[in-house]
C-alpha positions, 0 to 999 in steps of 0.5 A: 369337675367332671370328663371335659365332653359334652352330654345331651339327652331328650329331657321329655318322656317320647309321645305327641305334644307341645314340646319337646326339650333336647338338654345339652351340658358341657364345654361344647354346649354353646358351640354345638347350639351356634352351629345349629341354631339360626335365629329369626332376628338380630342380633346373631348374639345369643345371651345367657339366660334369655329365650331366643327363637329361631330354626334348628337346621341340618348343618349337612344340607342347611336344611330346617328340622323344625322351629325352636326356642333355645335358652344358654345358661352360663357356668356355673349358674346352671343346674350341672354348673357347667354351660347348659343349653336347652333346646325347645321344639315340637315334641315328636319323636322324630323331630326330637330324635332329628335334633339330637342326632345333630347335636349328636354329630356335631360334637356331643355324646349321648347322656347316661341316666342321671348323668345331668343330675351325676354332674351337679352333685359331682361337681358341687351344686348338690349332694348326694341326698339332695341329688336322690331327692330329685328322682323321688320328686320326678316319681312323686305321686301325691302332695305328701311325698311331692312335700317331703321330697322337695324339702330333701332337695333344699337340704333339709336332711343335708344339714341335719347330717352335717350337724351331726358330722359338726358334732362328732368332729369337735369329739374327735378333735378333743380325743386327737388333743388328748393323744398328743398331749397325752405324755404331759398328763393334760385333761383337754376335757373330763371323760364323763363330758366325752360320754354326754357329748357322745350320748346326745349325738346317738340319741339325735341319730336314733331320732333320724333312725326311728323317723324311716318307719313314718318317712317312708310312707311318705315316699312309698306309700302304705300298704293295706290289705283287705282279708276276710271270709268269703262273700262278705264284701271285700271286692264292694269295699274296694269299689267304694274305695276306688269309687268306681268298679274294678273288681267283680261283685257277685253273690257267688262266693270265691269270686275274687281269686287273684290279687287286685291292687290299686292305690288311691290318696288319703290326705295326700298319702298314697294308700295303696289297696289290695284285694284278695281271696275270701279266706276259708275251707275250700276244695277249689285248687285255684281259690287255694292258691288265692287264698295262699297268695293273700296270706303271702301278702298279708305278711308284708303289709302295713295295715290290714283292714278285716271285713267282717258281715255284720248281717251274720253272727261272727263265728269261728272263721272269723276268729280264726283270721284274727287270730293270724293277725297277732302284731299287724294293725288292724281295722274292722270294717264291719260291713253290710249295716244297711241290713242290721239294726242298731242293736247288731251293731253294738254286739258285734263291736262288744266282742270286738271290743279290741280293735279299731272298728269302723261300721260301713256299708261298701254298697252304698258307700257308707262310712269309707271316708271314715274308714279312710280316716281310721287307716290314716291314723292307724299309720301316721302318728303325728297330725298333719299340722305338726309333722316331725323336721326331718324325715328319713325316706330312704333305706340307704339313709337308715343302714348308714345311720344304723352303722354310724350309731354302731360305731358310736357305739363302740366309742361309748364303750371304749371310753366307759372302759377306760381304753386307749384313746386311739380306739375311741378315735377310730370309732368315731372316724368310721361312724364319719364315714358312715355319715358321710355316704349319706351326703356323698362325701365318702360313696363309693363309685359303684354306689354312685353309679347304682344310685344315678342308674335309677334315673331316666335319661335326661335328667 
């Protein structure tokens, strides 16, 4: 269990609206709600997991503070696994802030971020992933990233580490077998059996590893650019993409000087967009440092959508940009075709014959969805229907996963060399450990405390 005092927190964001909830957790919790709640109805008994109605009141004066409903939720069926109690009043900030100072005064401290959800994995209701899921579902902004967070929560990750972990404490207790018995000249098992077992867990670590590139789109988003020369419409194409107008369009080129960034959902993807700079020659300082602050930008980005005019014969510029594209995923919108003929179209895509081209036009909103198809499937390799089981979505996840197939490593070597047992046996304990910090087994506290500092007061 944790400290023995009693933490409380507004759980809902400060703003006018229906209701507001004071969260309460701790050995006090059911205490505290006695001396401040007065029900409207008898009995006075207030049961666990029923919703009563009644005042919160000033225990100084006894004065109302404003009508409630309060829930009690028992240790250790509850989301800390302590005594929770909830209390829901009108949502105002100075009602809410009325009803904590009481709560506050009558015995309980004011929470950390996290510090509910710190409380539930400490004291054993979730683990450490699980508990990091939580923030990724309160900050979830499209259906994808909602989904994968929510399986995280249920512990789908969870037990795919433990399986891992299961795997390589059954090696382990076959080496430590051997070193004990190691003077009566006793194979507990045939080395080159050591090494499958040993391979088959790396290559199942190096699937998890190799699931973070894909997983984090989930989780982040993707990122998309939109380059290209001056004046060939990328402003337009992001307003179609957005469908409505949030960057100025004029026939002036240079227009677009700073970043614009938006995002927008892609089969509940977050696709996030930003327009920049027309790229070319230019003597204007401020259209410069545009045109630097999208290549800036370019460098980072998972996917570039290159705009060329196809009312214009390619030329030399544009080949100029593709040719920084070397390594980046690239789509071609090739724009303007209300302006072309047929046959334009098909001479520009023979000399673009390399890439992914999507014909558009950003003006009347020709081809986006298209366009919003192609960058989907530029980024997400698998189809919808059949996604992978589990996904890393969490940068953290992966450095321990890297360090766990490190040792791993080591081990192998170890073993196709012949070396003491115990060295084997040291490896496989550090790449434990590395396996343990994703579920919170062996994190250390200012980890934790980084970890729990991400969350918002209140949950």
């Amino acid at each position: 269990m944790i400290d023995e005092d009693t933490i409380a927190a507004i759980a809902t964001p400060f703003g006018t609206g229906g209701i507001g909830i004071i969260k309460i957790s701790g050995p006090k919790s059911f205490e505290i709600a006695k001396k401040i709640f007065r029900r409207k109805a008898q009995p006075s008994a207030l049961k666990p997991y029923h919703l009563h109605y009644g005042e919160v009141i000033d225990t100084q004066d006894g004065s109302v503070i404003d009508e409630a409903l309060l829930s009690f939720m028992q240790k250790p069926t509850s989301y800390t696994k302590e005594d929770v109690v909830e209390i829901n009043c009108h949502s105002g900030f100075l009602v809410l802030q009325k009803v904590l100072e009481i709560v506050l005064k009558e015995g309980g401290r004011l929470a950390e971020p996290g510090e509910f959800t710190k409380r539930a994995f400490i004291n054993g209701r979730i683990d450490l992933s699980q508990a990091e899921a939580v923030v990724d579902i309160v900050n979830s902004q499209t259906n994808a990233s909602l989904r994968v967070a929510t399986q995280q929560l249920k512990g789908i990750l969870s037990k795919e580490i433990m399986k891992l972990k299961e795997g390589l404490s059954n090696v382990l207790t076959y080496i430590e077998a051997s070193i004990d018995f190691s003077e009566e000249d006793i194979d507990i098992i045939p080395p080159h059996e050591l090494l499958n077992k040993i391979k088959v867990l790396m290559d199942n670590i190096r699937t998890l590893i190799d699931s973070y590139e894909e997983g984090r789109f989930y989780r982040e988003g993707i990122s998309a650019i939109i380059i290209g020369k001056p004046n060939v419409g990328k402003s337009s194409l992001l307003n179609a993409l957005l469908k409505e107008k949030r960057a100025i369009v004029t026939s002036i080129p240079g227009t677009t000087r700073d970043i614009i960034e938006e995002a927008i959902s892609v089969k509940g993807f977050p696709l996030k967009i930003m327009d920049t700079a027309g790229i070319g020659d230019t003597k204007d300082v401020i259209e410069k440092e545009g045109i630097r602050l999208a290549k800036e930008k370019l460098a980072s980005a998972d996917l570039v959508i290159l705009v060329i005019d196809s009312s214009q014969e390619l030329d030399q510029g544009d080949f100029d940009i593709i040719e920084e594209l070397i390594d980046k995923k690239v789509i071609i919108a090739l724009n303007k075709i209300d302006l072309v003929q047929e046959s334009s179209i098909r001479r520009a895509k023979d000399k673009l014959k390399n890439y992914s081209i999507v014909p558009i036009s950003a003006l009347y909103s020709e081809g986006i969805e298209e366009l919003k198809e192609a960058a989907f499937s530029a980024i997400i390799q698998h189809k919808l229907d059949s996604p992978p089981s589990v996904f890393i979505t969490n940068i953290r996840h992966k450095i321990a996963l890297e360090k766990a197939l490190e040792n791993l490593a080591y081990a192998e070597e170890s073993l196709i060399r012949e070396m003491s047992p115990e060295f084997t046996a040291l490896d496989i304990q550090l790449s434990l450990k590395c396996l343990g910090e994703i579920v919170g087994e062996t994190t250390s506290d200012d980890i934790l405390d980084r970890i729990f500092s991400e969350f918002c007061i209140g949950k």
